[in-house]
Residue, then its C-alpha position, 0 to 999 in steps of 0.5 A: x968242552x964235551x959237556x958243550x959238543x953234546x948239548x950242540x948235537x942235541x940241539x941238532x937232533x931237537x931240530x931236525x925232529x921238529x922239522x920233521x914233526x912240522x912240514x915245510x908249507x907250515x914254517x913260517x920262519x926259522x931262527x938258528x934252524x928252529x921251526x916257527x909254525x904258520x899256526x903259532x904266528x896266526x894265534x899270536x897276531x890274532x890274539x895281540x892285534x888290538x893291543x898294537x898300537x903303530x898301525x904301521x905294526x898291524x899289517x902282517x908283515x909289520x907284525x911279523x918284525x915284532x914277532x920276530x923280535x919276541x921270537x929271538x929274545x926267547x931263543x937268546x933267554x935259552x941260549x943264557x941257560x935262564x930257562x934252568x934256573x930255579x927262580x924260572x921253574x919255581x915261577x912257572x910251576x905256579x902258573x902251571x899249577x894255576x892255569x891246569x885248575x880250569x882243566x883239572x876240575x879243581x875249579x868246579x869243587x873250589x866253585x862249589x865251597x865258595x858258594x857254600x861259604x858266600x850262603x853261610x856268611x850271611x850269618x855269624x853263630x855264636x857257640x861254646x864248644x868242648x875239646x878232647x885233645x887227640x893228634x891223627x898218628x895217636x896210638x889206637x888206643x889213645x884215639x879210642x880212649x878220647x873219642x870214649x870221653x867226648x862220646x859220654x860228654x856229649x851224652x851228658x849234654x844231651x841229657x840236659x846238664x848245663x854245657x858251660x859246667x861240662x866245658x869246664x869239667x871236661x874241656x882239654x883247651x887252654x883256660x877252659x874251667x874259666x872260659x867255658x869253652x865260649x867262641x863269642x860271635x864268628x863268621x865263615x873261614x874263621x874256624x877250621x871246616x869241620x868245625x865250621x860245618x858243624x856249627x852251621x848245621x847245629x839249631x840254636x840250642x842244639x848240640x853238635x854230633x861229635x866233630x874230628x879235627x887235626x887237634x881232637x874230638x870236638x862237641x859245640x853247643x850254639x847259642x845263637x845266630x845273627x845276621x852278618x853287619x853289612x859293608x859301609x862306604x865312607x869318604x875322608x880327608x888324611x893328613x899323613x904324618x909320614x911325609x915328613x913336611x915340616x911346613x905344617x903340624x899333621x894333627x894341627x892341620x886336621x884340626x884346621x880342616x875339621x873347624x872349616x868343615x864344621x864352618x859349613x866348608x865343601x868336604x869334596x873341595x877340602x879333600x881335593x886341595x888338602x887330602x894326602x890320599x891321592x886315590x880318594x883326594x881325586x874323588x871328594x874323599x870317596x873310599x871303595x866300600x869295606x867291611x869289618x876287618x877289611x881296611x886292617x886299620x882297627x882305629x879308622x873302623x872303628x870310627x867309621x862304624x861309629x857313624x850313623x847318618x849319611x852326612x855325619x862326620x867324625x872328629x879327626x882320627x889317629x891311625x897307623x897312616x896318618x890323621x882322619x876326618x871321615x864322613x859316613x855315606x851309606x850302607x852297603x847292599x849285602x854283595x851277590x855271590x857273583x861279586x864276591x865269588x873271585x875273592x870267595x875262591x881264593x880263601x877257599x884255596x887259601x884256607x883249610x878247605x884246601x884238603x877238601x879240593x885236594x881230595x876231591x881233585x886227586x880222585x877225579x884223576x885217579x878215576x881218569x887214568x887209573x892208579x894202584x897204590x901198592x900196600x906196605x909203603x908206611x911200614x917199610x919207612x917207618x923202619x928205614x926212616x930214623x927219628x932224626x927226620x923231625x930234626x930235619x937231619x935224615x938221610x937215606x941209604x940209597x943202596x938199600x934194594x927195597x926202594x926199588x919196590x912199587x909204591x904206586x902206579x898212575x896211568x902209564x907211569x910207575x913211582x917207587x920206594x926211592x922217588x918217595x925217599x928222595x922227595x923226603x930228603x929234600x922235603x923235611x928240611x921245610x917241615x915244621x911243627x910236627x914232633x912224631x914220625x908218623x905223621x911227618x912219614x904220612x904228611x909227606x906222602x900224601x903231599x907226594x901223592x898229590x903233586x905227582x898226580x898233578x904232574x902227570x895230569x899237566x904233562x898229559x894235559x899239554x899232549x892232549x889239549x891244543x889251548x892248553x898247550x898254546x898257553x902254557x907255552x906263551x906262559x913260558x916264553x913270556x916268562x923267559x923274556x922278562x928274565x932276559x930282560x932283567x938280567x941284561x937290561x933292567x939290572x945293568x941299567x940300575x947298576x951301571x951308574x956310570x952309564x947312566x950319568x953319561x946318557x944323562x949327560x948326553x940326553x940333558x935337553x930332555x930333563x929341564x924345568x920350567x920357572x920355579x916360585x919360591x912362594x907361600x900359599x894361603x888358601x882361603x875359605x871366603x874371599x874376604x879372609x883371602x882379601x885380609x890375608x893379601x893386605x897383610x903379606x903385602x904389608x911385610x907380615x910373617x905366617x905365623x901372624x897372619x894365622x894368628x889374626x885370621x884364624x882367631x877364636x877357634x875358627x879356621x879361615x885359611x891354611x898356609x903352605x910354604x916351599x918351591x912350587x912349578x906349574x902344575x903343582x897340586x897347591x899352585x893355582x893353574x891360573x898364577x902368574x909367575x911374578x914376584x910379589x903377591x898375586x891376585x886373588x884366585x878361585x879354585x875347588x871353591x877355595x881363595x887363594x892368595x900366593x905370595x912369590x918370594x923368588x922366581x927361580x929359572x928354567x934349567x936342568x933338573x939334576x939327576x937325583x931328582x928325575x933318575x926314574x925318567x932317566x933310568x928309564x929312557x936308559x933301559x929303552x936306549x939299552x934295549x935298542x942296542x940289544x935287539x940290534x945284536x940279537x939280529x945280527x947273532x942269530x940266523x932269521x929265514x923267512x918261507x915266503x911262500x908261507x907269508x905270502x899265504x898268511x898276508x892273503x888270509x889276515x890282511x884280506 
């Protein structure tokens, strides 16, 4: 209870500070005492107008009722407390670490090594290399020792002995006597930058300077280049093995399709009628272009990059998704750096350039506001940490004086020993893969470093950058909403199984269906097999005996389906008239089609189970109403007419 009187005084106290920070003529409106500024509201409708779509909401009073609306879910997601969550704040830590990169400058460095990368990648090298293992926490000594061995390595090479033999000799990686340290062919990304810097910069022939990486000293001899296999555009026809159809056999099928297009049959009309890729079926099989290794499916690369001649076609294919019929279309234009800079960004962030940005980001801060590291930190942690900080198990006298010693300074800002030491309680329990204290100590500390540098970048940043600032709260409160949403709404719709029935129940008109065929479809690749195929229907065959008449000699004529079809069904002919019996013969995607109408089943009710995602849906809408109608009436909504007034004069004019 006094836990709830205090946090009711500080709202009060939030309150009247705000209302002092904002004069009265810029309120707009006020829910629950809280000020809303006219310039909030201006940005926001400017901002969202064109995304309106009842022009009755586009007026500025229509508008406002839909702000208001956001506004009190906002201040309702507060009053739930969902703002402290840590799912909340775990959510808008990475969008402010997101957004901030186009104020902290981290994108102009991550822009400049995506355009190195894009200029490498043109090329793939192939190398053999040598490794002198050594870790960065090695005793003096040790390192000194290893950087001594490679040194003479290199020498040797240098001098002409043959690279392979010295790989083999000296060589501290895994299987080297027989490997000889080769690489085979690899591209940017595919090794750590440093290794990768200095592959690119080495002549075919040459030897590499000696190269420090988190796993030793490296020297790499090149032995050649090449230029990188452009990307290839192809379409196919997938029959997917996954569907669980039992009406047909998925690879008995797509060997039915090959024979029909070997037959001279449309590829474009057979992938329309019979490709389970809905994506690609609408578009005659046509798939985005790729690149070796993009489609993470080995066996369909494979055979697409088998394929030569545009036109060409391949037997079907097995992968993980089911059976292919590809067809090779062209070569693709190696793509402009502009194309692939977005994705060429994100494997930069993503990979181990990331410690180059950091680095450079950190600095460019530093330089902004001023920092001061105070000497000593690792000396008195390496003491006052025990070992069992690699068990994940350490924890940390908080009594002891010295964390009250400065450990760095930045800006206005002041961390000590004891903020580090609580960061790495909390932090080692996520540590994996390092077994020697100092380097789990100076790991943890630059990660400290760097994060609170970035905090203090970000906080600054919202005092001092109005568009920051209008963002990131618009991040915030979006945020908010969708959380109260799921919380009372979305969840309790998916969980209220009773609710659902009953509004189903109540809402049954809204879910029937129309007349249904319990039918056989044969598609046909000439109307005279589709004529044949009438005939024999008509005549009281089975399936499986007209197959066996008109797909003789190994040819295929026709394909069968069998189930319960409605009108726009992919495989029911828009033109089919629902009558027992068998119809008509219709032409549709170049095809035959002949369906013969066992049973007509009648419009009605479909049942929960197969439209609950229309219902769950109308449910959440009905949910939603009711919610919004209580959100009026708890809280409190004042209206500054004098402000509105100014507002409509200004943007409905």
């Amino acid at each position: 209870m006094l836990k709830s009187k205090i946090a009711f005084l500080f709202v009060l106290a939030v309150s009247a500070t705000a209302f002092g920070q904002i004069k009265k003529k810029d309120v707009l409106l006020s829910i629950d005492g809280e000020p809303v500024s006219v310039q909030e509201f201006k940005r926001v409708y400017k901002k969202n107008l064109d995304l309106v779509q009842d022009e009755s909401q586009k007026t500025v009073e229509g508008y406002l009722e839909l702000f208001i609306d956001y506004k009190l879910k906002t201040t309702e997601a507060r009053a739930q407390g969902l703002d402290e969550t840590q799912n909340y704040s775990r959510e808008f830590r990475k969008y402010q670490e997101q957004l901030s990169r186009n104020y902290i400058y981290e994108d102009k460095v991550t822009s400049d090594l995506a355009r190195e990368a894009y200029e490498r990648g043109q090329e793939e090298i192939n190398a053999n290399h040598i490794l002198v293992r050594t870790a960065f926490d090695d005793l003096p000594q040790d390192t000194l020792k290893a950087y001594k061995k490679i040194t003479e390595v290199r020498e040797k090479a240098l001098a002409g002995e043959p690279f392979d033999e010295l790989a083999k000799q000296y060589s501290e990686e895994p299987n080297a006597s027989e490997t000889a340290g080769h690489l085979g062919w690899f591209g940017v990304f595919t090794m750590v930058y440093p290794f990768e810097t200095a592959a690119y910069e080495t002549p075919v022939g040459g030897v590499s300077d000696i190269i420090r990486t988190e796993f030793g000293y490296h020297i790499l001899k090149v032995n050649d280049r090449r230029e990188k296999v452009s990307q290839i555009m192809v379409s196919h026809i997938m029959i997917s093995d996954k569907n669980g159809d039992a009406s047909f056999d998925p690879k008995e099928r797509a060997e039915e399709i090959y024979t029909m297009l070997k037959q001279g049959e449309s590829f474009e009309n057979l992938a329309k009628q019979f490709s389970d890729d809905k994506n690609s079926a609408i578009k005659g099989g046509k798939l985005r272009p790729f690149g070796r290794g993009d489609l993470r499916s080995e066996e369909f690369e494979n055979a697409a990059y088998g394929l030569n001649e545009p036109g060409e076609i391949s037997k079907p294919v097995k992968s993980e998704f089911g059976w292919h019929i590809i067809r090779f279309e062209q070569e693709i234009p190696e793509p402009t750096f502009e194309e692939e800079l977005a994705k060429l960004e994100r494997q930069v962030r993503d990979g181990n350039r990331h410690k180059v940005v950091t680095q450079a980001v950190n600095q460019k801060i530093k330089d902004k506001y001023g920092f001061k590291l105070h000497n000593g930190y690792l000396d008195f942690f390496n003491e006052f940490v025990t070992d069992s900080v690699l068990r994940r198990k350490w924890k940390y006298n908080d009594q002891e004086p010295k964390l009250e010693t400065k450990l760095f300074t930045i800006g206005d800002k002041t961390l000590k020993y004891r903020d580090l030491a609580e960061y790495m309680s909390v932090r080692q329990k996520r540590m994996r893969g390092v077994n020697k204290k100092t380097a789990a100590l100076t790991s943890m500390y630059d990660e400290f470093e760097t994060m609170e540098l970035k905090n203090y970048f970000r906080n600054r940043l919202e005092e001092e950058n109005e568009e920051y600032a209008a963002v990131i709260s618009e991040y915030r409160d979006g945020l908010l909403i969708f959380d109260l949403m799921e919380e009372n709404i979305w969840n309790k719709a998916k969980k209220d199984s009773v609710g659902l029935e009953d509004f189903y129940e109540r809402n049954k008109d809204n879910y029937r269906h129309g007349k249904q065929l319990v039918a056989t479809i044969a598609t046909a690749t000439d109307k005279q097999s589709a004529s044949r195929i009438a005939k024999m229907l008509q005549s009281g065959n089975t399936v499986g005996q007209i197959k066996e008449t008109i797909n003789s000699n190994g040819t295929i004529n026709a394909v069968f389906s069998e189930g319960v079809f409605e009108k726009g069904d992919r495989e029911l002919p828009s033109a089919t008239i629902f009558e027992e019996g068998v119809s008509e013969i219709y032409e549709q995607n170049g095809s035959f089609i002949v369906v013969n109408v066992k049973k007509i089943l009648p419009a009605g009710f479909n049942p929960l189970d197969k439209v609950r995602g229309k219902v769950m849906s109308d449910y959440q809408m009905e949910l939603e109403q009711k919610f919004m109608e209580d959100l009026r009436s708890k809280h409190t909504v004042e209206i500054n007419n004098k402000a509105l007034k100014r507002v409509k004069k200004e943007l409905d004019s």
